[in-house]
C-alpha positions in Angstrom: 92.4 77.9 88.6 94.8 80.4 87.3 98.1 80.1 86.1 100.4 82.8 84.8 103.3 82.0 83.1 106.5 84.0 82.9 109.1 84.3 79.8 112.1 86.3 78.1 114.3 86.2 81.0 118.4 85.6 80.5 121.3 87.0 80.3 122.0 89.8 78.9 125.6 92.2 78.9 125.2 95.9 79.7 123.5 98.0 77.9 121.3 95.6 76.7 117.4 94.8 76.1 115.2 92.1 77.1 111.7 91.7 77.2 109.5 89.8 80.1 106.3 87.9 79.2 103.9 86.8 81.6 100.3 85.2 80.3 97.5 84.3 82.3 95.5 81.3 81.7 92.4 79.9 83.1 88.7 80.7 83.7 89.1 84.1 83.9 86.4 86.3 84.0 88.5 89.7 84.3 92.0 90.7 85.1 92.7 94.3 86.8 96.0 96.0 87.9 98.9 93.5 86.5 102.5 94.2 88.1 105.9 93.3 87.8 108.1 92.5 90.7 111.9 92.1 91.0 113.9 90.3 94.0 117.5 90.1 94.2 119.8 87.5 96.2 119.5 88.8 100.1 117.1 91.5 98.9 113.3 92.3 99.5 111.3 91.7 96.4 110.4 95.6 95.0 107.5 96.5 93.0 109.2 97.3 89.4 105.9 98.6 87.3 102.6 97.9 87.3 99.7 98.5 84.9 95.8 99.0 85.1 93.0 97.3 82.9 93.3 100.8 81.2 96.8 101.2 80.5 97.7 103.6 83.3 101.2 102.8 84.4 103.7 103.6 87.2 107.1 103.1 87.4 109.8 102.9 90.2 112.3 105.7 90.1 115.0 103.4 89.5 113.4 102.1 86.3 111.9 105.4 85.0 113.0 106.0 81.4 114.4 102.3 80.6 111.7 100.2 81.3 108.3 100.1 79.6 105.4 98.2 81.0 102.4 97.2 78.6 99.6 94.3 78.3 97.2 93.0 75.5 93.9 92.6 77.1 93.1 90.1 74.6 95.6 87.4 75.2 95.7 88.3 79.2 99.5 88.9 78.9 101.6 91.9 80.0 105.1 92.7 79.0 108.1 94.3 80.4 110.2 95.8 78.1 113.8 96.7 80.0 116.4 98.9 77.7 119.7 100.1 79.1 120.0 97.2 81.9 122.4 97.6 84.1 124.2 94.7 86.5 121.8 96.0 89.1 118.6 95.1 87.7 119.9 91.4 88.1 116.8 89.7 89.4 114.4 87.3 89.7 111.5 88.7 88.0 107.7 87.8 89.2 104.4 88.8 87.5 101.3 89.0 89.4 98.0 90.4 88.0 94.4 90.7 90.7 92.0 88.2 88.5 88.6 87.9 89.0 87.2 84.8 88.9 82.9 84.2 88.6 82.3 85.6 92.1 86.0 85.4 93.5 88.8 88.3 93.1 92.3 87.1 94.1 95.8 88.1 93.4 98.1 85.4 91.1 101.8 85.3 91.0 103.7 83.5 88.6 107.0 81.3 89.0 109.3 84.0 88.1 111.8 84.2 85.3 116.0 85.4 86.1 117.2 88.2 84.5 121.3 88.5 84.8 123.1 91.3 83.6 127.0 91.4 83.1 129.0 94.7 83.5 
């Protein structure tokens, strides 16, 4: 019923930029607190930033100050934008966003996208 689709991932040398795209597609009635997600090989998967309907974010600490998390409403997308990577923020990176649904609320996930960074 919903899909959300993940893009921008690569790789990138440190010091560099990308920027993460995930769109949500489907019969969507509203979409709430979007989130990024990051899970490295052996690792647990760790809430990166997330981002309400209103454009309140939070950030974890080890992303404060490099990474910027945004969305446009309109086209049901949000964005990560990561500055300064470093080899540590190698990761599969996952959107999800809570989407409701005529009378249903459930949480999506995309398919992920890798993000490699060389030192």
């Amino acid at each position: 019923q919903v899909q959300l689709v993940e893009s921008g991932g690569g790789l990138v040398q440190a010091g560099g930029s990308l920027r993460l795209s995930c769109a949500a597609s489907g019969r969507i009635l509203s979409i709430y607190d979007m989130r990024w997600y990051r899970q490295a090989p052996g690792k647990q998967r760790d809430l990166v930033a997330a981002i309400t309907s209103g454009g309140s974010t939070n950030y974890a600490d080890s992303v404060k100050g490099r990474f910027t998390i945004s969305r446009d409403n309109a086209k049901n997308t949000v964005y990560l934008q990561m500055n300064s990577l470093k080899p540590e923020d190698t990761a599969v990176y996952s959107c999800n966003a809570d989407v409701r649904i005529r009378a249903s609320f459930a949480t999506y996930w995309g398919q992920g996208t890798q993000v490699t960074v060389s030192s």
